[in-house]
SETI-528875 format. One record per residue (C-alpha): residue in one letter; x, y, z negated. Coordinates in pm, whole numbers, plus 50000, padded with zeros to 5 digits. Example, Ala and Ser with C-alpha at 12.3 -4.5 7.8 and 13.67 -1.06 7.14 Angstrom:
! SETI-528875
a512304955049220
s513674989449286
END
This chain:
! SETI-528875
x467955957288660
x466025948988396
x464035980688272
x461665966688035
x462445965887682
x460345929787647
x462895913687872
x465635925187661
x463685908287387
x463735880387579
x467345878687673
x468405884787326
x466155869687098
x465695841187352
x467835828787648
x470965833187415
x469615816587136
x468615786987336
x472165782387489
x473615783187173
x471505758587026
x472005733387322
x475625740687247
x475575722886909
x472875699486991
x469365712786772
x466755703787090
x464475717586946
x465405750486835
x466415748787201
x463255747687313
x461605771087082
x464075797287196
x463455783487559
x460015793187455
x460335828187349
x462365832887620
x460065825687916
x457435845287717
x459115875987675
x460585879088002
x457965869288193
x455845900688021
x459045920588094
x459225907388438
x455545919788452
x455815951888269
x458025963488469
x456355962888849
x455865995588984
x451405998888902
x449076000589202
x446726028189270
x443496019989220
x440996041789345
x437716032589189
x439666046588841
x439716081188960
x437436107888928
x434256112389067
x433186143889262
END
């Protein structure tokens, strides 16, 4: 599930958008909503991967 907040950005403010503007035939809102879309959920898509350790950020004895 998604657990970001940017892909719920994206779903909403994008990837709906965009299929309702195919729907009545305005391209290229279409694509600028494609746009926002792939943007936002790609950072949410991102943002929400579990982080890996890295050791050389830790403290030093």
């Amino acid at each position: 599930m998604m657990r970001s907040w940017m892909a719920w950005v994206g779903l909403l403010f994008g990837v709906i958008p965009a299929l309702v503007a195919v729907a009545h035939g305005r391209w290229l809102q279409a694509g600028i909503a494609a746009g926002i879309a792939v943007v936002f959920l790609m950072a949410g898509a991102q943002a929400s991967k579990p982080r890996t350790p890295r050791p050389w950020a830790g403290r030093r004895p």
